[in-house]
BAFI-3210 file (N, C-alpha, C; in Angstrom, 3 decimals, decimal comma, padded with zeros to 6 digits):
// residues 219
n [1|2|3|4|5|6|7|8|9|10|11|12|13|14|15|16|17|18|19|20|21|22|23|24|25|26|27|28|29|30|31|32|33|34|35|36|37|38|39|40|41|42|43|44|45|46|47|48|49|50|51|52|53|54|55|56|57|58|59|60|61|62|63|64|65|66|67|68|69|70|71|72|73|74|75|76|77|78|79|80|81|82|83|84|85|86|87|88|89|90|91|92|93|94|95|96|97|98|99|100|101|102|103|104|105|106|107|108|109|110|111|112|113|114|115|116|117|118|119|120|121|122|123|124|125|126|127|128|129|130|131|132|133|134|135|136|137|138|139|140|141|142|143|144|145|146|147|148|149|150|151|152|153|154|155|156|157|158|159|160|161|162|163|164|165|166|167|168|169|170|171|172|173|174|175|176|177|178|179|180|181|182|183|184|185|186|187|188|189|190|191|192|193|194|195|196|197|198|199|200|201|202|203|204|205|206|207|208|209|210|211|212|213|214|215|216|217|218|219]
n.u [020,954|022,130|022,756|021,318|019,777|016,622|013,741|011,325|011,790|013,776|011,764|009,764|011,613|012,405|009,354|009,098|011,737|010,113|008,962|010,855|013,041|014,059|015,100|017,058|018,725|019,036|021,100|023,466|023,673|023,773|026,074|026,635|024,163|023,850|026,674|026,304|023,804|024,483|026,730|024,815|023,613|025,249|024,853|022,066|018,516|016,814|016,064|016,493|015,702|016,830|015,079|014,486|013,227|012,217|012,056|014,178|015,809|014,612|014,451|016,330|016,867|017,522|014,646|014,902|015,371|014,125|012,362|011,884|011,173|011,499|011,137|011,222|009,645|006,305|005,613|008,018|007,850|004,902|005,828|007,890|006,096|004,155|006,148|006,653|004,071|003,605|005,888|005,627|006,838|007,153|009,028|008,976|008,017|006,819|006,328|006,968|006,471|009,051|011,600|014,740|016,419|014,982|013,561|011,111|010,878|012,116|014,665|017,293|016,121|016,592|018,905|020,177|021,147|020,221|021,876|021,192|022,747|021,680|022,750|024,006|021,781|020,302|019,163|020,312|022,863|024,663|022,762|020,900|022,726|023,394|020,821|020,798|022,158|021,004|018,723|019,832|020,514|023,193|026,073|024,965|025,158|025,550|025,382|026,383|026,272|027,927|028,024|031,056|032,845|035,448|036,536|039,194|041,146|040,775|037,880|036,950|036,309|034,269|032,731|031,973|030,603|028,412|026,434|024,800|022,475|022,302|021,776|018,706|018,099|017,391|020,194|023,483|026,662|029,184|030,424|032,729|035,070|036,188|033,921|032,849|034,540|034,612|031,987|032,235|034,416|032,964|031,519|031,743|030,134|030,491|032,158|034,406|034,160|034,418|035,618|035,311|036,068|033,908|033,351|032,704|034,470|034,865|033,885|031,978|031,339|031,310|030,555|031,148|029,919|030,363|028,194|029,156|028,190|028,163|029,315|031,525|032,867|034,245|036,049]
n.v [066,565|068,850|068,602|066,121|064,695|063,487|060,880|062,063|064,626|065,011|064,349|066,616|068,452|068,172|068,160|070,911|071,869|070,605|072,906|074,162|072,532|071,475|073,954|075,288|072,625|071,525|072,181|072,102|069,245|068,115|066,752|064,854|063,146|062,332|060,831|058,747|057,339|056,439|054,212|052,849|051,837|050,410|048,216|047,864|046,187|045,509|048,571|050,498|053,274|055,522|058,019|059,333|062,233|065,051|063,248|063,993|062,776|060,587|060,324|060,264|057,325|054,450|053,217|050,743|049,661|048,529|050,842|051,341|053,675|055,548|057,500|059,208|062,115|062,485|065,037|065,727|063,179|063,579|065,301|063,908|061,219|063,542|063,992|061,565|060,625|062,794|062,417|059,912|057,665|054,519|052,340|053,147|051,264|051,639|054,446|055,334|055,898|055,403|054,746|055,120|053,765|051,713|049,472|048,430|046,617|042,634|040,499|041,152|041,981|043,401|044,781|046,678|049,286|052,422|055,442|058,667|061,267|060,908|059,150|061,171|062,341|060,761|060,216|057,546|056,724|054,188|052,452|053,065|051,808|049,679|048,461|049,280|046,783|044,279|044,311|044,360|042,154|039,751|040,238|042,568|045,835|048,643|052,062|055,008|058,694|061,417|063,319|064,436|064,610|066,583|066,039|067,142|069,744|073,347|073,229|070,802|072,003|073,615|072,730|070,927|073,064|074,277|071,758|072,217|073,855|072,656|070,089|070,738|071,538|069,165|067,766|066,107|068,389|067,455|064,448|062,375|060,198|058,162|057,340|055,488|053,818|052,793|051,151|049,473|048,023|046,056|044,523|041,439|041,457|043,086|045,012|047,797|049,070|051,825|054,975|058,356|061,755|064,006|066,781|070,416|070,736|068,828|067,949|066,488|062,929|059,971|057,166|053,534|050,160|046,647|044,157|040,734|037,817|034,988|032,609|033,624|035,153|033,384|032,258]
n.w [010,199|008,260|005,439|005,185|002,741|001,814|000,175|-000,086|000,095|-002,089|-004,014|-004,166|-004,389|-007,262|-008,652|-008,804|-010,269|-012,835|-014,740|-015,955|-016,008|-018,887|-019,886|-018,369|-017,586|-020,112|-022,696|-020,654|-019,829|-021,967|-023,704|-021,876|-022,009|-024,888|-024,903|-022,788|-024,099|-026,366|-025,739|-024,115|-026,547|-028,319|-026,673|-026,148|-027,149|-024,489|-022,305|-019,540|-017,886|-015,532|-013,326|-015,241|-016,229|-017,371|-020,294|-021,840|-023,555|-024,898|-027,431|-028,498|-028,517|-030,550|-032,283|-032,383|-029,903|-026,946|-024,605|-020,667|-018,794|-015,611|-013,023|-010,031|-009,783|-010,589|-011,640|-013,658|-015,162|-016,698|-018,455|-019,783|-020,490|-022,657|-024,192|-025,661|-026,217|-028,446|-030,258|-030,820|-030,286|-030,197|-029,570|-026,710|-023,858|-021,421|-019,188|-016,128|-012,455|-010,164|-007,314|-007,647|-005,483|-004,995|-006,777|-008,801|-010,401|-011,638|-010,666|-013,205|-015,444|-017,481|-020,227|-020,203|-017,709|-017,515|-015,872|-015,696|-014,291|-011,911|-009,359|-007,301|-006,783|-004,895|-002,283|-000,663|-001,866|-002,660|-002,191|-004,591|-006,564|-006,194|-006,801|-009,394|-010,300|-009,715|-011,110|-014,007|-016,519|-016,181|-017,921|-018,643|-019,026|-016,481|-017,205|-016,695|-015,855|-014,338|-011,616|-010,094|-006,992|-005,895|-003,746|-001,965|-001,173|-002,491|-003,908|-003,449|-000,431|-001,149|-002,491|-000,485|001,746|-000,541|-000,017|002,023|000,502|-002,237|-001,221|-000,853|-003,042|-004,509|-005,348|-004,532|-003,869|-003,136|-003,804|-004,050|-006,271|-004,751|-003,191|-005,246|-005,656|-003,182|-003,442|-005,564|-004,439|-002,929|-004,116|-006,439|-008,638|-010,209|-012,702|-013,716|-016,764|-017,757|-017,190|-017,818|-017,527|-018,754|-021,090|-020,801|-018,913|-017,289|-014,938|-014,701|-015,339|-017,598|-016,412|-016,700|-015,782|-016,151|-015,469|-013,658|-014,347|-011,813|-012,932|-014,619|-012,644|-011,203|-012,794]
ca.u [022,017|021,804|022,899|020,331|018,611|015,075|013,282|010,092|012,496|014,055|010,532|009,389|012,503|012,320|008,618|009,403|011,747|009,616|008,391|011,744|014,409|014,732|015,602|018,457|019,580|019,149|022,146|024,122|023,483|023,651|026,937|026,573|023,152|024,422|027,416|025,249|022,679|025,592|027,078|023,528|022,869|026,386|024,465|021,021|017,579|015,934|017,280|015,758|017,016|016,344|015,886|014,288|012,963|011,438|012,196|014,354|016,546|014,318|013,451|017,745|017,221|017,110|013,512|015,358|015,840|013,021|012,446|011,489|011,770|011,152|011,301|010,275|008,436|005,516|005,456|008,752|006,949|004,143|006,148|008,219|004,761|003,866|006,972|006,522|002,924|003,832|006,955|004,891|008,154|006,480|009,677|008,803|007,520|006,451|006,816|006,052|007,260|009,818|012,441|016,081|016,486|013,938|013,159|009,811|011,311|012,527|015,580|018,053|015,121|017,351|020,485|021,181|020,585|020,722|021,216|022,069|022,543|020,761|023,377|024,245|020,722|019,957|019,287|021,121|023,399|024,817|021,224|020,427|023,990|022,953|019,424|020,704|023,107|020,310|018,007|020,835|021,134|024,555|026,896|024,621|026,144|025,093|025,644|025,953|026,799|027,629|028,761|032,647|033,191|036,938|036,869|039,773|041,287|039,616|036,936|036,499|035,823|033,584|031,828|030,959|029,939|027,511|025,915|023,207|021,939|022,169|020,534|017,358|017,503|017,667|021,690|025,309|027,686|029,992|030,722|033,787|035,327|036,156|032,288|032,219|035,376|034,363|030,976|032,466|035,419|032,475|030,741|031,872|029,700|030,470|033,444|034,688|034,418|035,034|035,654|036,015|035,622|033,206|033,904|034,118|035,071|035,557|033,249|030,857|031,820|030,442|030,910|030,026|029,771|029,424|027,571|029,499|027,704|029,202|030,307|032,738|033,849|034,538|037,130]
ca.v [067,311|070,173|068,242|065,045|064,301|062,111|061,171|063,370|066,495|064,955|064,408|067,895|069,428|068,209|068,885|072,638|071,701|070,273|073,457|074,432|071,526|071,532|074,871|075,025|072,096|070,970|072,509|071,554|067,949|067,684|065,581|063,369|061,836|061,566|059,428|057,824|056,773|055,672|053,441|052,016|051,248|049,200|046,762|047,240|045,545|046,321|049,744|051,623|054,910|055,464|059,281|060,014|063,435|065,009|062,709|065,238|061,612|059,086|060,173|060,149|056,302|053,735|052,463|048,932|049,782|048,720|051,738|051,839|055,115|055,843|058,863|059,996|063,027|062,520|066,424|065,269|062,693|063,805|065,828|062,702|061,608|064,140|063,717|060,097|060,834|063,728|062,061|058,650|057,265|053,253|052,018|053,322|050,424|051,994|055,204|054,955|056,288|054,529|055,056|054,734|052,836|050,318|049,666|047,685|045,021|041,591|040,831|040,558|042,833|044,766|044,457|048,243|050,364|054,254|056,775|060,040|062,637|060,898|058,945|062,381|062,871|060,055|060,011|056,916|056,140|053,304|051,075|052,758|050,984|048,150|047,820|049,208|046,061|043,717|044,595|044,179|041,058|039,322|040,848|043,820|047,158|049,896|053,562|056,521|060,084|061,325|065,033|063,378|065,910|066,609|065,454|067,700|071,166|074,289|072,658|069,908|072,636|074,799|071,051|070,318|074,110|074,561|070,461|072,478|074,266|071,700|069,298|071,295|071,546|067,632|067,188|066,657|068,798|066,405|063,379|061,934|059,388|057,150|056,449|054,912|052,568|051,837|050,408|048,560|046,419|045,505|043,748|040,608|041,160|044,313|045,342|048,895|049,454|053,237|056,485|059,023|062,817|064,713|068,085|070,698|070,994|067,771|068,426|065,199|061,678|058,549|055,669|052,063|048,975|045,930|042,638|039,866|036,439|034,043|031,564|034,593|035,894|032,354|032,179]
ca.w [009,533|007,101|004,261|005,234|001,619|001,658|-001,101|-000,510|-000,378|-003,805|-005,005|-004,185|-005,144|-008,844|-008,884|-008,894|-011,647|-013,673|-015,492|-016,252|-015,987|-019,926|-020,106|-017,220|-017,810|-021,025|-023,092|-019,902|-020,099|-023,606|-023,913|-021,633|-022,477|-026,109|-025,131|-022,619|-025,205|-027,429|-025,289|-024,171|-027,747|-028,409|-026,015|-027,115|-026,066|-023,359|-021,376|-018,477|-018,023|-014,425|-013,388|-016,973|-016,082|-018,716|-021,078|-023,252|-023,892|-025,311|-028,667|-029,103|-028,220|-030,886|-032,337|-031,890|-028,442|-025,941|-023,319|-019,941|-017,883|-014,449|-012,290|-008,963|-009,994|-011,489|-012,384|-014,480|-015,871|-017,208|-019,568|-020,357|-021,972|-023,070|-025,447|-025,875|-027,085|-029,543|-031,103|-031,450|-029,039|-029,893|-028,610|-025,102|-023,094|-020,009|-018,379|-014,407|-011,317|-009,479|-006,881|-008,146|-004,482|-004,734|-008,211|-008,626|-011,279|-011,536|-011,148|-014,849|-016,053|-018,361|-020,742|-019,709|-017,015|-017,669|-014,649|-015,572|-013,445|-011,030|-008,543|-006,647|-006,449|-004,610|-000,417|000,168|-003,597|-002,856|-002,068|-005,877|-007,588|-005,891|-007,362|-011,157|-010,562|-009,623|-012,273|-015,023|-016,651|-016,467|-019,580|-019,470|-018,479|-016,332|-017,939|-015,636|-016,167|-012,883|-011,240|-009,917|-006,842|-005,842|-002,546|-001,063|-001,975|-002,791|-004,864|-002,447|000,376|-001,897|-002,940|001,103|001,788|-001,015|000,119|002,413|-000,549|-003,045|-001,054|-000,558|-004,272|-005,382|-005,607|-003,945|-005,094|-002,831|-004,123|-004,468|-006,824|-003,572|-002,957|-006,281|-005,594|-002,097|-003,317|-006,338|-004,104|-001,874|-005,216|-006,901|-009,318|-011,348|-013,193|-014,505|-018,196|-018,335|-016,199|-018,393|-017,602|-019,728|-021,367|-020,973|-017,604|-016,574|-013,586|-014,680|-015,896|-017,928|-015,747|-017,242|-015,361|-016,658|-014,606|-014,168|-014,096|-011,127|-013,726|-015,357|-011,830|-010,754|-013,716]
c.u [021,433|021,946|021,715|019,584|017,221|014,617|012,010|010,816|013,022|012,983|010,374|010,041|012,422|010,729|008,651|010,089|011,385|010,024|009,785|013,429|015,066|015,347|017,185|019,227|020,048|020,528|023,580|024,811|023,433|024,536|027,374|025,444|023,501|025,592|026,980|024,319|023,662|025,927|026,305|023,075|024,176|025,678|023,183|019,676|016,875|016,419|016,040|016,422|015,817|016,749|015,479|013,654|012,217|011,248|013,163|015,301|016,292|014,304|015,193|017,497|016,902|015,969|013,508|015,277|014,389|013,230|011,657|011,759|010,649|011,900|010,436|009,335|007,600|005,306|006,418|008,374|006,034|005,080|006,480|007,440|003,957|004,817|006,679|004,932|003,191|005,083|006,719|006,388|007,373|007,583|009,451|007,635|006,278|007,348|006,234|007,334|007,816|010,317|013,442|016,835|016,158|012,810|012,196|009,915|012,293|014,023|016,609|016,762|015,341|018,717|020,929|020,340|021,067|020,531|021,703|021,827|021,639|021,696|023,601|023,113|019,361|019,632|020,271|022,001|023,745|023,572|020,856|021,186|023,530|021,433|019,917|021,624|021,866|019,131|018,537|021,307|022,727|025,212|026,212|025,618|025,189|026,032|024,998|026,851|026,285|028,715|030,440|033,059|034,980|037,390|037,998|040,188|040,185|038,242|036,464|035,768|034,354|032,587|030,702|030,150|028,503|026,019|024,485|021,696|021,431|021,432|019,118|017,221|017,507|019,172|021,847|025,962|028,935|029,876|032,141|034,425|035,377|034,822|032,388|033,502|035,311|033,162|031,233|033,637|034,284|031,568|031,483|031,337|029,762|032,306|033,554|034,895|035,262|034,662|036,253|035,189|034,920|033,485|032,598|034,907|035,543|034,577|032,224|032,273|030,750|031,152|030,193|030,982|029,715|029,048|028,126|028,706|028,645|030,145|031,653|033,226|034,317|035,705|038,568]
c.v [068,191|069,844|066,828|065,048|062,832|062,147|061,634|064,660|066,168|065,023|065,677|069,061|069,845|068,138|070,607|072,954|071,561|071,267|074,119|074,076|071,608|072,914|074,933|074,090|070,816|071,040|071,307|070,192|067,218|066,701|064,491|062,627|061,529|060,235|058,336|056,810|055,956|054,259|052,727|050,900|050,586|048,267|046,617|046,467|046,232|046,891|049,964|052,299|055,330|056,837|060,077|061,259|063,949|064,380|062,720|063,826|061,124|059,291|059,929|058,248|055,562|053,146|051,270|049,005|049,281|049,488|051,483|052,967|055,197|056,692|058,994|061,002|062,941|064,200|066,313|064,598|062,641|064,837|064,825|062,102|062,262|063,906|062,217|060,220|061,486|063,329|060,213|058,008|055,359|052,692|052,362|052,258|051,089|053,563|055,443|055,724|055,555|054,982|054,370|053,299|051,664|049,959|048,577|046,608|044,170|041,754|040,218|041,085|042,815|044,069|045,619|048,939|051,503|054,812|058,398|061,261|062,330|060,370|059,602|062,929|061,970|059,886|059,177|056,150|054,997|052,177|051,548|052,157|049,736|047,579|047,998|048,074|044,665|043,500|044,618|042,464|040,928|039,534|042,016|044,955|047,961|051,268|054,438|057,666|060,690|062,646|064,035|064,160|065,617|066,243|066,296|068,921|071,883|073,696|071,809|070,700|073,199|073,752|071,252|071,863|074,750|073,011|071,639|073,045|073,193|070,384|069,764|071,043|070,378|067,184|067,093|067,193|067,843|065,217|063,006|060,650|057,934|056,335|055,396|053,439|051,789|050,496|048,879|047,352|045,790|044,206|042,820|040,405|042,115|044,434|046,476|048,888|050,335|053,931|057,340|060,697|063,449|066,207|068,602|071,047|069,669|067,417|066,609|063,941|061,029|057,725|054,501|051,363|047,857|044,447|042,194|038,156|035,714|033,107|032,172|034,673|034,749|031,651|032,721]
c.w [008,429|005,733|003,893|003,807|001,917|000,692|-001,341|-000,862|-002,028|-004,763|-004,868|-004,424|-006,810|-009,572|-009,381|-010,050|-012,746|-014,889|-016,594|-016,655|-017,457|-020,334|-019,348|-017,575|-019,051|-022,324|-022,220|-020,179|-021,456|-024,184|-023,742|-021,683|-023,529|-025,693|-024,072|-023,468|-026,308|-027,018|-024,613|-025,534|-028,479|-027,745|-026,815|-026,155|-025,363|-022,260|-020,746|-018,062|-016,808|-014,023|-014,870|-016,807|-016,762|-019,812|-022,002|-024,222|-024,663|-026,599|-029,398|-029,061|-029,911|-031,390|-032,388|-030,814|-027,528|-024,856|-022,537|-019,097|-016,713|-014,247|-010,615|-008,849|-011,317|-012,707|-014,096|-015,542|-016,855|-018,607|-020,445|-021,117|-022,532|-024,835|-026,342|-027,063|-028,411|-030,392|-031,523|-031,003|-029,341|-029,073|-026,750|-024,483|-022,070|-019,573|-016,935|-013,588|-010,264|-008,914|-006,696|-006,577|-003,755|-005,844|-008,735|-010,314|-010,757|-012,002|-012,670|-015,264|-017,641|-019,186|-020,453|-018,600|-017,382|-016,661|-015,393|-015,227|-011,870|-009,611|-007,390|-006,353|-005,133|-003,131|-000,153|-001,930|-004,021|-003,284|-004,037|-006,674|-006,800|-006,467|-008,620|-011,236|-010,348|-010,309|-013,565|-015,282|-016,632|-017,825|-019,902|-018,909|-017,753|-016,442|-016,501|-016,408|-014,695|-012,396|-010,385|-008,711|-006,443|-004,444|-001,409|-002,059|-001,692|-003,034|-003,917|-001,259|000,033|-002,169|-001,514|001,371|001,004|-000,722|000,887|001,570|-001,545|-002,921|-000,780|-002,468|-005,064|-005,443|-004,711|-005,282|-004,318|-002,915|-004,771|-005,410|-005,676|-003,265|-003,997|-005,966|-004,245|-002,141|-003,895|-005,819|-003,064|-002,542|-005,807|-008,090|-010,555|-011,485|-014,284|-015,515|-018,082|-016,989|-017,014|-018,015|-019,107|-020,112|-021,359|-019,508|-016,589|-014,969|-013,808|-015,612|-016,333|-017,513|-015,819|-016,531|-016,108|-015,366|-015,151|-013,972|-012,782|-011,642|-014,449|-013,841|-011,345|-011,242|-013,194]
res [x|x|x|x|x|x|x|x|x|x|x|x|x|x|x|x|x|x|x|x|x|x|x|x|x|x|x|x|x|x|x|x|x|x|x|x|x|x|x|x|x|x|x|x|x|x|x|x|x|x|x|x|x|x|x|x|x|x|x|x|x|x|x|x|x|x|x|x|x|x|x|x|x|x|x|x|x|x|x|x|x|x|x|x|x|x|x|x|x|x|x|x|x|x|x|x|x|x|x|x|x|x|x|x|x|x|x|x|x|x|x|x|x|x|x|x|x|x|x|x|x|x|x|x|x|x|x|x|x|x|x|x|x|x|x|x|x|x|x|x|x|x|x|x|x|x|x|x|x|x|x|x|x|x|x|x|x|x|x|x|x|x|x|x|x|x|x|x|x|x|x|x|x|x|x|x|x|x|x|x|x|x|x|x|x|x|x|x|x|x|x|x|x|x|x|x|x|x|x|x|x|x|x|x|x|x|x|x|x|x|x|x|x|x|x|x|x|x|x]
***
């Protein structure tokens, strides 16, 4: 299919980004990593912000906070410490290359997972909400900031039509709210904090999770 995403084309898409991702889409993204990072740091501990890109995030985090960040492109990456180095980032644990789908820690890692922007960027999205849920201790939360698409209508049409494009370039612009509630009645183990559209267009959301232990959902 024409829309088919893999995660070499995602890697080699956001290679190309690299040199330029903070420019494009740094403004952009500006509101929702802040209330991302906010609502990371109500929990606290030890976060991994999965999808960390350049980094442009971490230095907003906490020096209470323990960071790990992973990314698929190393090109990404390397900026990421680049920052880390030059802003003396000690909080940053680890920065390594991972894939959001098969995430090379134990599981209850974490008291937070961070995605943002990355869900919609994902080949297969669900298998990655299922690992940031498996890597999340019990009572932690996972934090997303996540494109929301409209599923029908204009917008919905204009969503699926631009998908051949958008997946060559690392995204969906289709994604619908439905994915996100089909995955979560299939889980026992997570439960919706928040869904709240982001301004100013409303076009993205912060969507928190939180893990529930068996002994809470058993209640």
């Amino acid at each position: 299919m024409a829309t088919q995403m893999s995660t070499a084309g995602v890697t080699r898409a956001y290679d190309r980004w690299a040199p330029i991702y903070d420019l494009v889409f740094g403004a952009v993204f500006r509101r929702g990593r802040s209330d991302a990072i906010v609502a990371a740091e109500r929990v606290g501990g030890r976060i991994i912000e999965v999808g960390v890109g350049t980094g442009i995030s971490l230095p907003q985090y906490a020096r209470s906070s323990r960071i790990v960040a992973v990314d698929l492109s190393d090109a990404m990456l390397n900026k990421a410490r680049a920052r880390v180095r030059e802003q003396h980032l000690s909080n940053v644990e680890l920065v390594t290359v991972g894939d959001a789908e098969n995430l090379q820690f134990a599981d209850n890692s974490f008291d937070v997972v961070v995605a943002q922007y990355v869900v919609t960027a994902c080949p297969h999205p669900e298998r990655a909400l299922d690992e940031f849920v498996r890597i999340c201790r019990a009572g932690g939360e996972i934090i997303i900031t996540t494109r929301v698409g409209a599923g029908q209508g204009l917008r919905g049409t204009i969503e699926r039509t631009l998908m051949p494009l958008t997946s060559r370039l690392g995204f969906r612009t289709e994604f619908p709210w439905s994915r996100y509630e089909a995955w979560a009645a299939h889980r026992i183990d997570v439960h919706l904090l928040e869904n709240r559209p982001l301004p100013p267009l409303g076009h993205f959301s912060l969507v928190r999770y939180q893990k529930i232990s068996p002994e809470d959902h058993a209640r």
